[in-house]
Each structure stands twice: as C-alpha cells, then as structure tokens.
N, C-alpha and C positions, 0 to 999 in steps of 0.2 A: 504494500500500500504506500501512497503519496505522503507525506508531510503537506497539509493543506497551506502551510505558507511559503516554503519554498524549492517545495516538489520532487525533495529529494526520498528515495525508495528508504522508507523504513519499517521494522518489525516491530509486530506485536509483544516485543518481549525488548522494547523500548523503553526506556524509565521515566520519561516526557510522554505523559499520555493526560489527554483532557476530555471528559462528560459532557455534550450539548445536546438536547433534546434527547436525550436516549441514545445517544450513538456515540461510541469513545471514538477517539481521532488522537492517531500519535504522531511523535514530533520528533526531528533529529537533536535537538539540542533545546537546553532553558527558555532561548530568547524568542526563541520559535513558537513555543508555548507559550511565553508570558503574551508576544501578538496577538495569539489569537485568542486569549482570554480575555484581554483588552475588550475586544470585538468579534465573538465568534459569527455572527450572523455576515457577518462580512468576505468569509472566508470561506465560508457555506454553499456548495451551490446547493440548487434548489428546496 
C-alpha cells in the first residue's frame, strides 16, 4: 500500500499508522503522519 502523502510503498507492519473513518492508512515516517493528521480528509480520496 501507498503512504497517502507521499506515495511511497509501505507495510502494514509500519509503526506510522493513523485511524480515519474506519480505515487505518500507514505512513513511511513521523512527518508523514503528523500531515495527515493535520488534515486527513485532504489526503483522502473519495
């Protein structure tokens, strides 16, 4: 799976993982996560 902010291929066994509407979305690193916590619906598509 994607990193929804900046696209890079990561696993589920990634320690950057964030909860939005019921669906987890993981992340390659901190900063990446803290983005999209910021503003999840932004990063969301549909």
């Amino acid at each position: 799976m994607k990193d929804p902010i900046c696209g890079m291929e990561v696993g589920k066994d990634s320690k950057f993982k964030s909860n939005y509407k019921g669906k987890d979305y993981y992340f390659c690193s901190a900063s990446c996560k803290q983005s999209f916590d910021k503003s999840p619906e932004k990063h969301v598509k549909g």
